[in-house]
C-alpha positions in Angstrom: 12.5 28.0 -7.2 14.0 24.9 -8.5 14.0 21.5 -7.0 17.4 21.7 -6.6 17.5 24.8 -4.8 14.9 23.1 -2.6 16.7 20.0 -2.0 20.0 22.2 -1.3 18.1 24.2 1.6 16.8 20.9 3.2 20.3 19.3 3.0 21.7 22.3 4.3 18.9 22.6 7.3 19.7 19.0 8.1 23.7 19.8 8.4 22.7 22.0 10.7 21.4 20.2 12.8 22.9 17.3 12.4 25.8 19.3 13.9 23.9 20.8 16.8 24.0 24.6 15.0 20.0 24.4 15.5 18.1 22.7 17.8 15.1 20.2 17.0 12.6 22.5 16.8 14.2 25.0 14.8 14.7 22.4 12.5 11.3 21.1 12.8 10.0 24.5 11.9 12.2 25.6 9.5 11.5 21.9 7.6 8.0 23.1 8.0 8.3 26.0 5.9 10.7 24.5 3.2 8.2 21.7 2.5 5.1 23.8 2.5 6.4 25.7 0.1 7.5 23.0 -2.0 4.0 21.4 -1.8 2.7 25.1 -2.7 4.9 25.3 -5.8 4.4 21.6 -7.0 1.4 20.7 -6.4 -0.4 23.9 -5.7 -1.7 23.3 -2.4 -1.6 26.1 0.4 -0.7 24.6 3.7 -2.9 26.9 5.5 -5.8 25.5 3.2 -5.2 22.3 3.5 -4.4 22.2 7.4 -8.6 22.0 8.6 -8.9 19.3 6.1 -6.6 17.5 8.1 -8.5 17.9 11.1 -11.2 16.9 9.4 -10.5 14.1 8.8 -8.2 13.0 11.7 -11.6 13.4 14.0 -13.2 11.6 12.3 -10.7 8.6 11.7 -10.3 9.4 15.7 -14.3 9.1 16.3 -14.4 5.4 13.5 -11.4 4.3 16.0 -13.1 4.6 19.6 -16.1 3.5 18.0 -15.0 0.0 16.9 -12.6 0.2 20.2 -15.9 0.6 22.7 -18.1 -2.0 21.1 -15.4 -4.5 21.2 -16.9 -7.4 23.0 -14.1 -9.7 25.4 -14.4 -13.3 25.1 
């Protein structure tokens, strides 16, 4: 699919609800799906894949955080 056919389904989606045809999180998932496949197509990353990598990572960005928030010492 071309970009333009991508960029006319997420204008479109956003006219929706914009005019309260869809509600937020019909919109929210149906964005979801438009822009995974637009990350599949371009840049040939599968959402699925790439979702425990964001876990990943978020936890662990999570555990760096409380660390340096626990040993914070109060003058």
């Amino acid at each position: 699919m071309s970009e333009a056919s991508y960029s006319l389904m997420l204008r479109n989606l956003s006219n929706d609800f914009y005019h309260n045809h869809i509600d937020f999180d019909e919109y929210r998932a149906q964005r979801k799906i438009i822009l995974d496949k637009i990350d599949k197509e371009l840049n040939g990353r599968d959402a699925a894949e790439s979702e425990g990598e964001d876990e990943l990572s978020s936890s662990a960005f999570m555990q760096t955080v409380s660390f340096y928030n626990s040993t914070e010492i109060d003058q």
